[in-house]
N, C-alpha and C positions, 0 to 999 in steps of 0.2 A: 704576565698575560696582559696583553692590548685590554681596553677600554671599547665595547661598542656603544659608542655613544647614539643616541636616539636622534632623529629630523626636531622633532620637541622634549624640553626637557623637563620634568614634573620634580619635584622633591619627593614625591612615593617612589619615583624610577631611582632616583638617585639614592633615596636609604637604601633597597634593594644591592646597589651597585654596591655601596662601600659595605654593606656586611657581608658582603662573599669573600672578602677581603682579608686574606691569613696576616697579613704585615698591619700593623694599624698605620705606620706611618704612610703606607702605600694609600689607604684610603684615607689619610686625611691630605695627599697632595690630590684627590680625585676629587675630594670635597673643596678645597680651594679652585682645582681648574674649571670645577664648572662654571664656576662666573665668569672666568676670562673665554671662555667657548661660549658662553652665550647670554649674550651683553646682558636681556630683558628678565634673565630669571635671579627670583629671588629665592634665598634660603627661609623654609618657614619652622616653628617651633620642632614636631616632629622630625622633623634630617637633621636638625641642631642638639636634639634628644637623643639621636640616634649614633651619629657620631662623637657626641660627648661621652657617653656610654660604653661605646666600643674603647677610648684612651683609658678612661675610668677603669674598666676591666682589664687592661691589656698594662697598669699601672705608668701611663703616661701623662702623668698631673699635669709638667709641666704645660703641655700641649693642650691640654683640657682647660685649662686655667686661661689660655689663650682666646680655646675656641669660645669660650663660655662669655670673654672678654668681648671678642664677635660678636652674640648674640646682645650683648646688653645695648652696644651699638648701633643694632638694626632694629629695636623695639618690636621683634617680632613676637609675639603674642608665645608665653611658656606656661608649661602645668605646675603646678604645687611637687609631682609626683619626681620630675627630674632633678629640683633641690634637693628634697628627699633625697636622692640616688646618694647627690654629691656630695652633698652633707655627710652621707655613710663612707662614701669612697674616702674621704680624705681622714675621718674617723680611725677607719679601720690602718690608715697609713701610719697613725700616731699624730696628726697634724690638726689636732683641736683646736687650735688659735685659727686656723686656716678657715675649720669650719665653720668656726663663726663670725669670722668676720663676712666668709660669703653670705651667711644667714642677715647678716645685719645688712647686704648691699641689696637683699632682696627688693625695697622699696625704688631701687632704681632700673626694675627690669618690666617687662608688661605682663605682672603676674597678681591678677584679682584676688586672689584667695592663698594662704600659707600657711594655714591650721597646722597639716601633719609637719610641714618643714619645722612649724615653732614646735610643737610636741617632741620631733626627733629630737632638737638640739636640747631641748631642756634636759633631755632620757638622758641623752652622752654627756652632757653638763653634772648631772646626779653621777651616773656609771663611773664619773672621775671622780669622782668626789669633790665636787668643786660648787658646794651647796651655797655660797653667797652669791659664787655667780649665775649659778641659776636663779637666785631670790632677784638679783638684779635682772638678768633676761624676761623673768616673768612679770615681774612690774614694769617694767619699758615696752613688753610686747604684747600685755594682755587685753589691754583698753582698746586697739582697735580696732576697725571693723574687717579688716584682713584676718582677724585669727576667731572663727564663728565661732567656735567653742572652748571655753577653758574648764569644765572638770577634767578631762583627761590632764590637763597640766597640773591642775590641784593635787587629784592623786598620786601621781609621780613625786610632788613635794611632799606628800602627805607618808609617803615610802620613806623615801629619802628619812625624814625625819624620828619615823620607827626605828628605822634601821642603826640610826645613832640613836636609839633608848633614848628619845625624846617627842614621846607619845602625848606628854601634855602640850606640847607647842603643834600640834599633829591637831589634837584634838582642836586649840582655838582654831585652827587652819579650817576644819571641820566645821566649825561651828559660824565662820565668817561667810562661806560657799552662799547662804541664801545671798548676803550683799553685795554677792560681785555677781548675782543674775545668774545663779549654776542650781541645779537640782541634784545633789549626790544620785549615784546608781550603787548598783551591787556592787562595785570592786571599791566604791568608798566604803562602806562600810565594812568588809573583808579586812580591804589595809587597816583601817583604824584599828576594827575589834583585834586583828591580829598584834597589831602595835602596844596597846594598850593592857591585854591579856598577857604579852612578855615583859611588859613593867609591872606585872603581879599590880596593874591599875582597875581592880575587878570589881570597885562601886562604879566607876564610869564607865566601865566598859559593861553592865548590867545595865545600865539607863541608855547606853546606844541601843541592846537591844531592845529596850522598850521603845524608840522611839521608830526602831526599824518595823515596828506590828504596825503603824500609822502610817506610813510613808510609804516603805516599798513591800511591805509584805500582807497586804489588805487581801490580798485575793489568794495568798499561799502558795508562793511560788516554790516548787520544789531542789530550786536551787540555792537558795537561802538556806540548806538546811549546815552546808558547809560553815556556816560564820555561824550558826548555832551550836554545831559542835566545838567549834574553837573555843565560848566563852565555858561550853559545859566541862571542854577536858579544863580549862585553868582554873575552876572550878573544884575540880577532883582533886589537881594537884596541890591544891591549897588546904588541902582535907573538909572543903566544907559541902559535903554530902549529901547534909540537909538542905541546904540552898540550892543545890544542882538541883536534886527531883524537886523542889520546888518549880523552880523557872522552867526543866525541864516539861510539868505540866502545862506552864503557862504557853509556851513554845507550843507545846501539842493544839494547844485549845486555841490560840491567836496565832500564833504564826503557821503553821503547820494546816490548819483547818480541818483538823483531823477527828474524824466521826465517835460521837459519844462512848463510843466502847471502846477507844482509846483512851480513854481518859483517866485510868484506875494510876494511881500513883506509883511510882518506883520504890521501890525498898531498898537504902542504901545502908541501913543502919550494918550491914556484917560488916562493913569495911571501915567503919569511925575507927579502928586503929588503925590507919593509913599504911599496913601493911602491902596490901595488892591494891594499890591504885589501878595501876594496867587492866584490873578485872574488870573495875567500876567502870572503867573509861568505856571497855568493851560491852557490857549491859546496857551502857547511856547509847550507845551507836546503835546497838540494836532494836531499841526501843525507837529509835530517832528513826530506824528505817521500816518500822514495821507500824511504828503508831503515824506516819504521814500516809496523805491520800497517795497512793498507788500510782506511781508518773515518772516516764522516762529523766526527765530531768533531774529529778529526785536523786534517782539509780547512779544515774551518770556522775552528777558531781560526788556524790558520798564516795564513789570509789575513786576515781580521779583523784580525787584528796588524799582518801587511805593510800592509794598508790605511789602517789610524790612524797607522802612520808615514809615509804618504804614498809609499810604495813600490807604486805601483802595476801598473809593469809587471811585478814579481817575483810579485804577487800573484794578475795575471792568466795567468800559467804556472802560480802554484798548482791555480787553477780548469780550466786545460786537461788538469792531469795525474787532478785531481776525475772530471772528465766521463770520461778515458779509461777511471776504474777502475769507471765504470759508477754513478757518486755526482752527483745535482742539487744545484748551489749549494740553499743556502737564503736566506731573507730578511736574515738577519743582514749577509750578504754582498755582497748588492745595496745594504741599506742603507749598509754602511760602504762601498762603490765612490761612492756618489754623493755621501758626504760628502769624499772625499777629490778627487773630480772636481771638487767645487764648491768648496773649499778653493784650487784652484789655477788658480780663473775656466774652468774647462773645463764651461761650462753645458749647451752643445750635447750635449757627451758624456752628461754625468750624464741629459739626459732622454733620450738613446738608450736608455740601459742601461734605464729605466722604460720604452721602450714599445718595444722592440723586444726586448733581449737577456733579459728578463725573458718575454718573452714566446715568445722561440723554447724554454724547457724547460720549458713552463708553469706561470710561477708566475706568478702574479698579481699586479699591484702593490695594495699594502695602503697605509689612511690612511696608515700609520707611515711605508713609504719616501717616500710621496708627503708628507709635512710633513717630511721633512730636507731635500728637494730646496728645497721651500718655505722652509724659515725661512734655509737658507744663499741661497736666488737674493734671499734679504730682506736676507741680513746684508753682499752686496755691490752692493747697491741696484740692479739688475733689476726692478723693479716691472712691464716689459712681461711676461716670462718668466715671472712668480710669475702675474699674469693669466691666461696661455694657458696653463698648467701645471694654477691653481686649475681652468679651465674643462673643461678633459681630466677632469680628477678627477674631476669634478661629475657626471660622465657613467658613472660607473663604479660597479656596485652593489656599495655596503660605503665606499665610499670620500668621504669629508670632510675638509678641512681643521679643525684644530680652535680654541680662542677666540685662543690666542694669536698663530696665523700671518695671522687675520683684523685682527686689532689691529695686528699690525707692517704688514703691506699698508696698512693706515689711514692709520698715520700718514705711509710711504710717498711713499703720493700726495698726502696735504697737503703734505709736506714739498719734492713737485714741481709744487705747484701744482696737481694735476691731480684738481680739485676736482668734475669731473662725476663722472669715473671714481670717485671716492671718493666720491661719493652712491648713483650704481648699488651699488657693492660693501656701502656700510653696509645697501641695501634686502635684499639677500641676506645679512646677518647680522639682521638684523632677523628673518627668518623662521626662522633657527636659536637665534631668544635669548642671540643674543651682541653684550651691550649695548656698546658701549666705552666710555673712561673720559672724564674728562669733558676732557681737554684734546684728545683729538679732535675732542670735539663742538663744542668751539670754536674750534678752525682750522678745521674743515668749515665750521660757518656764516661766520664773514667770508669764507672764500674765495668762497662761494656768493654774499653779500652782494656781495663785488669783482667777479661776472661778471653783475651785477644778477640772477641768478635767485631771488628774492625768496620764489617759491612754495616751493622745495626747502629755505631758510633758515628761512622760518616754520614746516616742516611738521617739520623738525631739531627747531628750538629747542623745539617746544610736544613731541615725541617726548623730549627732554632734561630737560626739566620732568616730564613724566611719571613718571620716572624717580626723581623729588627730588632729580636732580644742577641745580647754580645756574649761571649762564654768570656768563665774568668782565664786566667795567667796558665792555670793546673789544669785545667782542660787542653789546650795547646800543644804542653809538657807532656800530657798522657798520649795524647793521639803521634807528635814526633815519636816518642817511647815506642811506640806499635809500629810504627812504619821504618822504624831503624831497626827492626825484628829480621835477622838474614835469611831465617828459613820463610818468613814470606814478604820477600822484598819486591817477587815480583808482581801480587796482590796488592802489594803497598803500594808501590811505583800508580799504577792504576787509581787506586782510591785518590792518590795523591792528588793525579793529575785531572781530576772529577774535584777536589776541592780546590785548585786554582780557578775554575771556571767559575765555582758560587760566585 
C-alpha cells in the first residue's frame, strides 16, 4: 500500500503513518524516507518513541539498536519512559549486558531525568541474581541528580538481600536510608519485617515495629496492619504467645489507634503447647481486624495478604466482616481471590467470583481481573475455559484481553492441536493488532497444513510475510506436502500460483 504523503509533514502525522503499518520493516523504510522527501523536517522524541517501539515489539533489536543510535545523534530531546520500554525489550530477549550497557549510555542522550530507567535495571540486575552488580549500579547511579529518588532502589536491595537470608545486612541497609537523604515508606518496612521475621530475627524485627508507631504509623493507617501481622504470626510460630498479645495490645493502642474498648487483652494461654498454632494465628487476625478503626484500607490489605498466601477462607470472613461495617470489596480483592482460586485449580469458583459475586455489590469486572483469570486458566492449560471466559469478556464494554493472554491462548491450542480454534482466535487478534511471534505462525500453519486446510495455511503464511517475519524449513515442507496432494491438485495449483505473487 502507497504512502500518502502530506503538502507538510509533522512527526504526529508521521507516528500516525508508520503504526498502520503491519510489516515493521515497511515502516521503518517510511521512517527513513521522510527526510529524504522533505529536506526541512526533523524527527522529534515522540516518532523516535514510536518507531523504536513498534521493532521493540515486532522483536527487531537489531534495527532498534540502530534507530535508538539515530536518536542519540540528533539530540532530540527523550523521556525516561522509552528506556524504560528498552531496557525491558532487550530484558525479556535474555540480553542483560545489552541492557545495561544502554542504561549506562543514558548520559549521552537528551534525557533530564532516569529515576524509573535506574530503578528498572537495578529490579532485572536483582531478578538475575546478579546482587554485586547491582551493589555497583547503585553506588555509580545514585549520587546524581538525574536519579530524584532512591528508596525505591533501597528496597529492591533491601529484597534482594532477604531473599538470600540475609536480613541483617537488609537491616544496616535500613538503617543507613536516613544518610543517603531517603525517608523509608510502607514497603520498607514490609521487606524488612518480612525478611527479618524468616530469619526467626524477632528481637529486631519487634524494635522495627516499635519504631514504625513514630515514623509512619502516627496517625493509624490501616494498611500497616499487614507488616503487623507478619511480626505477630512469627510470633506464634515461635510459640511465644505471651509476647504476641503483648505487642498485639501495643499495636491496638499505638499503631492501630483503636478505641478504648479495643483494648481488653488477648487470651493466648490455651495454645502455650504449640499444638494449633494455625488457631492462634487466626484469633490474632481477627482481633487485628475487629480491634482497628473501621477503614477501607484496613479491609483491603488484610485480605490481599490472606489471599496471596492462599488463605482463603480466612480472607473471605475478612470480607464478610468489610460488608458488615458497611465497606464494598474493591478490585484489588476480586483480583487477588481469583488468583488464589486459580492457583489451587478452583477454576469454577474464580469465574463465579467474576460474574456473579462481583456482581452482586456492583463492581464490575475490569480487563485487569478478567486477564488474571485468563493468564492463570493459561498457566494450568484450560484452553476450553480461557475460550469461554475470553468470549464473556468480549462482550463486556471496556473489557479486552490484552497481547499477551492472546499469545499464550496461541500457542495453547497449537500445543493441543487444536489448530481451527487457533485460526478463528488469531482472526480476532488480527483485528486488535496483535501480531504473534513467529513461532506461532508456524505451528499454526503445519497444523492447518496436517488437517489439509490449505486456504487458512496460505492465507497465514502470506499474513506472516506481511509482517517480514520468515517461516522455518518445515513450514515450506508442510505446505509442498499439501499441494502435491492429487485429489486437490487443482486447488493446489491455485494457491500456489497466489503464493508466487507474495
Amino acid at each position: 500500500m502507497s504512502v500518502r504523503w502530506p503538502r507538510v509533514l509533522t512527526p504526529t502525522y508521521l507516528s500516525q503513518i508508520i503504526r498502520t503499518q503491519k510489516n515493521p520493516l515497511k515502516a521503518l523504510h517510511i521512517f527513513h524516507e521522510a527526510k529524504s522527501k522533505y529536506p526541512n523536517y526533523c524527527h522529534n522524541g515522540p516518532v523516535y518513541a514510536t518507531m523504536i517501539t513498534i521493532l521493540g515489539t515486532s522483536g527487531r533489536l537489531t534495527e532498534m539498536r540502530d534507530v535508538i543510535e539515530q536518536m542519540r545523534h540528533d539530540s532530540c530531546e527523550c523521556k525516561d519512559s522509552l528506556f524504560v520500554s528498552v531496557i525491558k525489550t532487550y530484558a525479556n530477549a535474555g540480553m542483560v549486558d545489552e541492557a545495561l550497557s544502554l542504561y549506562k549510555s543514558i548520559p549521552h542522550f537528551n534525557c533530564v531525568n532516569w529515576t524509573q530507567s535506574f530503578n528498572t535495571m537495578l529490579h532485572i540486575m536483582v531478578r538475575e541474581n546478579r546482587l554485586e552488580a547491582a551493589h555497583r549500579l547503585f553506588v555509580e547511579s545514585s549520587c546524581g541528580w538525574e536519579v530524584r529518588s532512591r528508596t525505591q532502589a533501597l528496597n529492591l536491595l533491601m529484597y534482594a538481600l532477604c531473599q538470600k537470608s540475609r536480613s541483617d545486612l537488609a537491616l544496616q541497609l535500613f538503617q543507613e536510608m536516613d544518610y543517603q537523604s531517603c525517608y523509608p515508606n510502607r514497603d520498607s518496612y514490609a521487606i524488612l519485617m518480612k525478611g527479618l521475621c524468616q530469619d526467626r530475627r524477632l528481637h529486631e524485627a519487634t524494635h522495627l515495629l516499635y519504631s514504625m508507631f513514630w515514623r509512619i504509623s502516627q496517625k493509624g493507617n490501616g494498611e500497616d496492619i499487614v507488616i503487623y501481622r507478619t511480626l505477630l504470626d512469627a510470633l506464634c510460630d515461635a510459640r511465644k504467645f505471651e509476647e504476641a498479645a503483648e505487642i498485639l495490645g501495643k499495636i491496638s493502642r499505638k499503631g492501630l489507634k483503636a478505641p478504648s474498648r479495643c483494648h481488653n487483652r488477648l487470651d493466648l494461654s490455651q495454645f502455650s503447647d504449640g499444638k494449633d498454632i494455625e488457631s492462634a494465628k487466626r484469633l490474632i487476625h481477627e482481633a487485628l481486624v475487629k480491634g482497628s478503626v473501621p477503614s477501607l484500607a484496613s479491609y483491603n490489605a488484610m485480605a490481599v495478604d490472606l489471599y496471596s498466601e492462599g488463605k482463603i477462607g480466612e480472607a473471605d470472613k475478612v470480607i464478610i466482616v468489610m460488608q458488615e461495617k458497611g465497606f464494598k470489596p474493591t478490585f484489588s480483592i476480586f483480583e487477588a481471590k481469583v488468583a488464589a482460586l486459580c492457583k489451587v485449580s478452583k477454576v469454577d469458583e474464580a469465574i463465579k467470583v467474576i460474574e456473579e459475586d462481583m456482581v452482586k455489590v456492583n463492581c464490575l469486572p475490569t480487563a485487569r481481573v478478567y486477564n488474571t483469570l485468563l493468564k492463570n486458566l493459561c498457566n494450568v492449560g484450560n484452553s476450553m475455559a480461557v475460550l469461554e471466559s475470553l468470549k464473556k469478556m468480549s462482550n463486556k464494554v471496556g473489557c479486552r484481553g490484552d497481547r499477551d493472554t492472546y499469545g499464550i491462548l496461541l500457542e495453547m491450542l497449537c500445543g493441543e492441536r487444536r489448530y481451527l480454534e487457533a485460526s478463528q482466535l488469531l482472526e480476532k487478534m488480527s483485528i486488535k493488532s496483535y501480531w504473534p511471534c513467529t513461532n506461532s505462525y508456524n505451528s499454526l500453519i503445519k497444523g492447518l497444513c496436517s488437517l489439509g486446510r490449505q486456504y487458512e495455511a496460505v492465507m497465514w503464511l502470506e499474513d506472516m510475510l506481511s509482517q517480514g517475519k520468515l517461516p522455518e524449513i518445515s513450514v515450506w515442507n508442510s505446505l509442498a506436502s499439501l499441494f502435491c496432494n492429487s485429489e486437490n491438485m487443482q486447488v493446489s495449483s491455485e494457491a500456489f500460483s497466489h503464493l508466487r505473487s507474495l
